[in-house]
C-alpha positions in Angstrom: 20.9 -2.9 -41.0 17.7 -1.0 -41.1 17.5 2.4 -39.0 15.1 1.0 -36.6 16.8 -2.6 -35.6 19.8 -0.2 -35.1 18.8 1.5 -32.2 17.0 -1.9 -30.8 20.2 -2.9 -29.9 21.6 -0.1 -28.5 22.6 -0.5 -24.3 20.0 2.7 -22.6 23.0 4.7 -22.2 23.8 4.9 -26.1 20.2 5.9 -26.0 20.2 8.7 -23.6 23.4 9.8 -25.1 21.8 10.3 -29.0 18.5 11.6 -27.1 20.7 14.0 -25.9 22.2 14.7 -29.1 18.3 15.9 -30.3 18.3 12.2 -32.2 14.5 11.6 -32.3 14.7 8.0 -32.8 16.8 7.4 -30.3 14.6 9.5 -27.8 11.3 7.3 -29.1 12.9 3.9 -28.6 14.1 4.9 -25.0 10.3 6.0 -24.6 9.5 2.5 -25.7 11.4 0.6 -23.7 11.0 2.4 -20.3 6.9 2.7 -20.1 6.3 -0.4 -19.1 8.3 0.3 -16.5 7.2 3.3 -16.1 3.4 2.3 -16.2 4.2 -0.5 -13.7 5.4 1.6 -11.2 2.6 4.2 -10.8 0.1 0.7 -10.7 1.5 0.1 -7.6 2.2 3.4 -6.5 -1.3 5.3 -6.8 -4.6 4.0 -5.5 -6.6 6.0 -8.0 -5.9 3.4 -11.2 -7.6 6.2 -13.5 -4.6 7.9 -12.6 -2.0 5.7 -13.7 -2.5 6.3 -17.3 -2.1 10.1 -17.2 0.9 9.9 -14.4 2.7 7.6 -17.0 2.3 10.0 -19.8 3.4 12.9 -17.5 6.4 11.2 -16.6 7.2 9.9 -20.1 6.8 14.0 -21.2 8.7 15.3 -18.4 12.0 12.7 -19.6 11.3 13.7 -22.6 11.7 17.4 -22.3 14.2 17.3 -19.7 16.7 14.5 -20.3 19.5 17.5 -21.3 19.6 18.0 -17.9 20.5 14.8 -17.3 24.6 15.1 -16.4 25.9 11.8 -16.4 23.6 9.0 -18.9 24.6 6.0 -16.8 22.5 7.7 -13.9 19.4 7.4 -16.2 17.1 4.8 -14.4 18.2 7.0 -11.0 16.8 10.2 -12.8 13.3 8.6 -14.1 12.9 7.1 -10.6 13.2 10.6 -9.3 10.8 12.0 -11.8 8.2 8.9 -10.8 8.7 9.8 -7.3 8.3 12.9 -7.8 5.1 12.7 -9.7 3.6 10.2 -7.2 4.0 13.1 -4.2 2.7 15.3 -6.5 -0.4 13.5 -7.2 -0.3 12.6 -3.2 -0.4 16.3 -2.4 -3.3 17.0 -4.5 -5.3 14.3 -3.4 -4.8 15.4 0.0 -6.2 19.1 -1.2 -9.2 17.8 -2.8 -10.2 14.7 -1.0 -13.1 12.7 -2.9 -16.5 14.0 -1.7 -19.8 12.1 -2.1 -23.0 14.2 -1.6 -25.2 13.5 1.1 -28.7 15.0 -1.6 -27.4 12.6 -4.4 -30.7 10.1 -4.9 -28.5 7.6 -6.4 -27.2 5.8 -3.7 -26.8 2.3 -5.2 -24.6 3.8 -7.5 -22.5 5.4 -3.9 -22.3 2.0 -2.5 -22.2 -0.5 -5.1 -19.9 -3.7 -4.1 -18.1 -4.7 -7.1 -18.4 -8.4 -8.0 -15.7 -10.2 -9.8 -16.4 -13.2 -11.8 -14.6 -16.0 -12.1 -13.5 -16.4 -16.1 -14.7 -19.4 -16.7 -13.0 -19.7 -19.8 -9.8 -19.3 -18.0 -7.1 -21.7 -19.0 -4.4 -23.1 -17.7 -5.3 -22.9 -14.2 -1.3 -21.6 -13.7 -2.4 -18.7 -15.4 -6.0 -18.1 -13.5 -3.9 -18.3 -9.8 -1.0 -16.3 -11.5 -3.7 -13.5 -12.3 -5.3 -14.0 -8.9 -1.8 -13.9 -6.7 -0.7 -10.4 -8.6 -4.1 -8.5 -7.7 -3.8 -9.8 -4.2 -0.1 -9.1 -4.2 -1.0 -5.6 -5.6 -3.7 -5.1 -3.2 -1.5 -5.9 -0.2 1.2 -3.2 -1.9 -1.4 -0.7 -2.0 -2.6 -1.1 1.8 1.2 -0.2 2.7 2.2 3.4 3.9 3.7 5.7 1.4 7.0 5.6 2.1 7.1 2.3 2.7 5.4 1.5 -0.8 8.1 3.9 -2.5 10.9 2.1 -1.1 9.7 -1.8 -1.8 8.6 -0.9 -5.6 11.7 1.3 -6.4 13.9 -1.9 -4.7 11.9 -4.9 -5.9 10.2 -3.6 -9.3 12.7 -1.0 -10.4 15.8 -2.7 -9.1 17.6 0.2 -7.4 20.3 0.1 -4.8 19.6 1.1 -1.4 22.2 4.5 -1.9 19.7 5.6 -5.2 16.6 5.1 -3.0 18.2 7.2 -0.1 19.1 10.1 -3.0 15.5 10.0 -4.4 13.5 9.6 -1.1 16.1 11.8 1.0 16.5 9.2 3.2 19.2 7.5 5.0 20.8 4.2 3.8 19.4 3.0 6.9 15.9 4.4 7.0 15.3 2.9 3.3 16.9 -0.5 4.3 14.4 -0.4 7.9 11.4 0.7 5.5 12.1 -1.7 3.2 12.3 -4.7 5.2 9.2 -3.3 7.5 7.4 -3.6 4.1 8.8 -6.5 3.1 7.3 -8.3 6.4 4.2 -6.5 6.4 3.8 -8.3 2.7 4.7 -11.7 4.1 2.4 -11.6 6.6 -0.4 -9.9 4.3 0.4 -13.1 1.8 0.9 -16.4 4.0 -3.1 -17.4 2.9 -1.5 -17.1 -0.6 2.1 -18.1 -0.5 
């Protein structure tokens, strides 16, 4: 069995565990298999989707460097969820320093207030996948209009598949708060949806 397949089909744990052990390999194909995860969370998350990119990479770097701090392995996905979460207040924070500016002397003011027109890809077969493609921007859309916390709470529940107690530990919340934020959320999207679902 070749050195690569080998760690393939290792469970994450095993992973974290060699990572931990300084085994490179090991540390790269838990870098593989968590960034689409990763990269999926902070789509939803951040409203600046040049942003995305770079938090991903952050958050990748910061497991990375720090996952011999991590006490217990089986705790993993609760310990990247924390780093995401953190990351995303992070970003939050400085956003809320520097907010975007447009200057009233700039000349170029079709380039200020410019609608962006999406065109239908005509080429776009089978239909399935065309309204599949449609429904996720509009579901993502409708994620990104929630408030923070309530956004933090549906994607670390519904995307990341944590428990209600690991939300509370990341979000220092209450059981209760996250279950009342989430299902707040959870209505808000089904009524921001019924035109679609």
């Amino acid at each position: 069995m070749s050195g690569k397949n080998q760690y393939k089909k290792m469970s994450l744990e095993e992973l974290v565990v060699l990572s931990q052990q300084n085994d490179y390999k090991a540390l790269e194909e838990l870098i593989k298999r968590e960034q689409k995860n990763i990269f999926a969370a902070f789509a939803y998350l951040s409203k600046k989707h040049e942003n995305v990119s770079d938090l991903t990479q952050e958050a990748l770097l910061r497991v990375a460097k720090n996952i011999n701090n991590l006490k217990n392995p089986k705790l993993f996905k609760g310990w990247l969820n924390q780093i995401i979460t953190n990351l995303f207040y992070d970003e939050l924070r400085k956003s809320q320093k520097h907010p975007e500016t447009v200057s009233i002397d700039d000349d170029d003011t079709e380039q200020i207030f410019s609608v962006k027109l999406q065109l239908p890809d005509k080429k776009c077969k089978p239909y399935e996948k065309c309204v599949s493609n449609e429904l996720e921007k509009v579901i993502r859309s409708a994620i990104s209009e929630l408030p923070d916390q309530f956004r933090i709470a549906i994607i670390l529940r519904e995307l990341q598949g944590l428990s209600y107690e690991e939300i509370a530990n990341i979000t220092k919340s209450s059981i209760g708060t996250v279950k009342s934020r989430i299902a707040r959320a959870r209505g808000k999207l089904q009524e921001d949806l019924k035109a679609y679902i």
